[in-house]
C-alpha positions in Angstrom: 4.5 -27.4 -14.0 2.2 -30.1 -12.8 -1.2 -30.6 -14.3 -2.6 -29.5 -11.3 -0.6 -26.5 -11.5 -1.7 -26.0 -15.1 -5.1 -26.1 -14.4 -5.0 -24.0 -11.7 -3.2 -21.7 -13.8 -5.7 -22.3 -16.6 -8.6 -21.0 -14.1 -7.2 -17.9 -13.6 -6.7 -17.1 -16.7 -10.2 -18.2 -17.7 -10.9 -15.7 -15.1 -9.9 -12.9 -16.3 -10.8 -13.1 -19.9 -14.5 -13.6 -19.0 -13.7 -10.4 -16.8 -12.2 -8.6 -20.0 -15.2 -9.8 -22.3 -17.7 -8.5 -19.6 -16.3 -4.8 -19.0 -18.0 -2.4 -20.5 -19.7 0.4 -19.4 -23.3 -0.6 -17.8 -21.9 -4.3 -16.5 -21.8 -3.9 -12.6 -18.9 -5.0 -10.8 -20.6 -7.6 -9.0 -21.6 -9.3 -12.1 -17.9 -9.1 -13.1 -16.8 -10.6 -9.8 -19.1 -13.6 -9.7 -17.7 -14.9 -13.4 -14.3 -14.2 -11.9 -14.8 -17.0 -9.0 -17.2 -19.1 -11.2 -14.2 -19.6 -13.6 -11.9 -20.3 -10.8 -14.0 -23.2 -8.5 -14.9 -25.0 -12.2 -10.7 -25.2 -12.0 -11.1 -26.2 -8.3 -13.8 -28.5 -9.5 -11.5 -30.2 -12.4 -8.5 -30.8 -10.1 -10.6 -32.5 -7.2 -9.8 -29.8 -4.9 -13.7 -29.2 -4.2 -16.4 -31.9 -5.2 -20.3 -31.0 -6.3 -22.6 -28.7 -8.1 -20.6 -25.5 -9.1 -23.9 -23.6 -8.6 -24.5 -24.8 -5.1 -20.8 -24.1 -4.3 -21.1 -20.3 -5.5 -24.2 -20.2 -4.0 -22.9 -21.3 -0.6 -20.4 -18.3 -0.9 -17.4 -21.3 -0.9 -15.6 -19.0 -3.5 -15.1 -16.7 -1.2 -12.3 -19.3 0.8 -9.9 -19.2 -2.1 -10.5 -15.2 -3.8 -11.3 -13.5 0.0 -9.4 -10.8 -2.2 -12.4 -10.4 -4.6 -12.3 -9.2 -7.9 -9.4 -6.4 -8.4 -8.7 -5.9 -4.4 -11.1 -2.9 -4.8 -7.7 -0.2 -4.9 -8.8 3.1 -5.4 -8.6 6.1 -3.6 -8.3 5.3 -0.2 -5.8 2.3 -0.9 -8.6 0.0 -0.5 -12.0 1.2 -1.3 -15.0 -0.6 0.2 -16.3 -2.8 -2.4 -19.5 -5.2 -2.7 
């Protein structure tokens, strides 16, 4: 595994143990989501795929180009719920 790879990998993983530290009954999903992609553009960040202020990234939605997915695919139900 490359370092890239590795931090990548790292992201992701910091992803989803802020996720796992947030859910609890009262934390909205949204809130859950946007610590999910913050996690994973700081990895984007430390491996020079993106370049500038995390918040002004997020805020420009840039998160969005590498989890179009969001947080948990939203699977439910109807296969795929409408989430956000």
């Amino acid at each position: 595994m490359t370092s890239d790879q590795r931090a990548i990998y790292q992201g992701v993983f910091n992803a989803q143990k802020v996720v796992f530290e947030m859910a609890k009954p009262g934390v909205q999903w949204a809130d859950c989501h946007l610590a999910a992609e913050r996690e994973v553009l700081k990895a984007l960040l430390d491996v020079g795929v993106l370049q500038g202020d995390l918040d002004s990234i997020q805020a420009a939605a840039i998160g969005g180009v590498f989890m179009p997915h969001g947080l948990g695919h939203l699977i439910g139900c109807d296969t795929h719920d409408v989430g956000g």
